[in-house]
C-alpha positions in Angstrom: -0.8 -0.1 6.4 0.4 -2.0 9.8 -2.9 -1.3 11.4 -4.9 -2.8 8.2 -2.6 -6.1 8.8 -3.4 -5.9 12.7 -7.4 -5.9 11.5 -7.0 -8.8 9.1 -5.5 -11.5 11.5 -8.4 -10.8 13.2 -10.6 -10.8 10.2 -9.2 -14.0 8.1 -8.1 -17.5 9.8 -4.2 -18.0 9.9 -4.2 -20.5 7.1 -5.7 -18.5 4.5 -3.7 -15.1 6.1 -0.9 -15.8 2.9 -3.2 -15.7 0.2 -4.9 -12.8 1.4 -1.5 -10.9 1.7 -0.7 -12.3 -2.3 -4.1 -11.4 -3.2 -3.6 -7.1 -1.1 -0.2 -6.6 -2.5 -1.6 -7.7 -6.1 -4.3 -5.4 -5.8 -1.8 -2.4 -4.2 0.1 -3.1 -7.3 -2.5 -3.0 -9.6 -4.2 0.1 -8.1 -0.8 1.9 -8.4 -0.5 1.4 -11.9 -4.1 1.6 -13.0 -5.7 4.3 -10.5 -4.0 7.4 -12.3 -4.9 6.2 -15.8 -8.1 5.7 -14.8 -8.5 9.0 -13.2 -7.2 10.7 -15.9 -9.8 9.3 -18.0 -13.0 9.7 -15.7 -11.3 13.2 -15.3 -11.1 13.9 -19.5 -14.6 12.5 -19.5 -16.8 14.3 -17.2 -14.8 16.9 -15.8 -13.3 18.1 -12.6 -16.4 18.6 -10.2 -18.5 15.5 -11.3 -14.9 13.4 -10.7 -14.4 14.6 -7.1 -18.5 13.3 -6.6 -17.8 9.6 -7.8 -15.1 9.9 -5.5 -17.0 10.6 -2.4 -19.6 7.9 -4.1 -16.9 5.5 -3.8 -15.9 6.3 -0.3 -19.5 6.2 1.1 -20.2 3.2 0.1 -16.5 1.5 1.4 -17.7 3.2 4.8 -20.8 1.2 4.9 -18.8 -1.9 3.7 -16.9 -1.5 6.6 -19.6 -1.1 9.1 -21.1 -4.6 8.2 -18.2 -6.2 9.9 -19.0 -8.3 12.4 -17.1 -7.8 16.0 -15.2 -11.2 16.8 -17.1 -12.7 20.3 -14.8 -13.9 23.5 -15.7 -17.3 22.6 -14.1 -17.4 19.0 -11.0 -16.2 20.2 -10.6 -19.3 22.9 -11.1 -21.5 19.7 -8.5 -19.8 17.8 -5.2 -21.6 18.2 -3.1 -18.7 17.5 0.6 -19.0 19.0 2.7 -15.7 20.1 
């Protein structure tokens, strides 16, 4: 997780930084507590082999979410005013 909060300062500007940290714990929360129930149901549902497949559907297409990230220019960082 500390290399995920080292890609978001560089991803979100520093005043809207606390509501995305709100809105990622939230969500780790939630995931915790709904993720197995949900899994347990997809898993009762269609079985064991056609589970692990909407799995690798689901990490496919965070992978190409992730490529579409756009690499922060020289030029945007000597606007940023961040102080270390």
């Amino acid at each position: 997780m500390p290399s995920a909060f080292a890609f978001w300062a560089q991803l979100i500007r520093k005043k809207y930084l606390l509501m995305l940290l709100h809105g990622n714990t939230s969500t780790w929360q939630l995931g915790a507590v709904m993720g197995p129930a949900v899994a347990g149901f997809v898993y009762a549902m269609v079985g064991f082999s056609f589970s692990y497949l909407i799995i690798a559907g689901i990490i496919a297409f965070a992978v190409i979410l992730v490529m579409f990230i756009k690499k922060k220019t020289q030029a945007r960082y000597n606007d940023a005013k961040f102080t270390v």
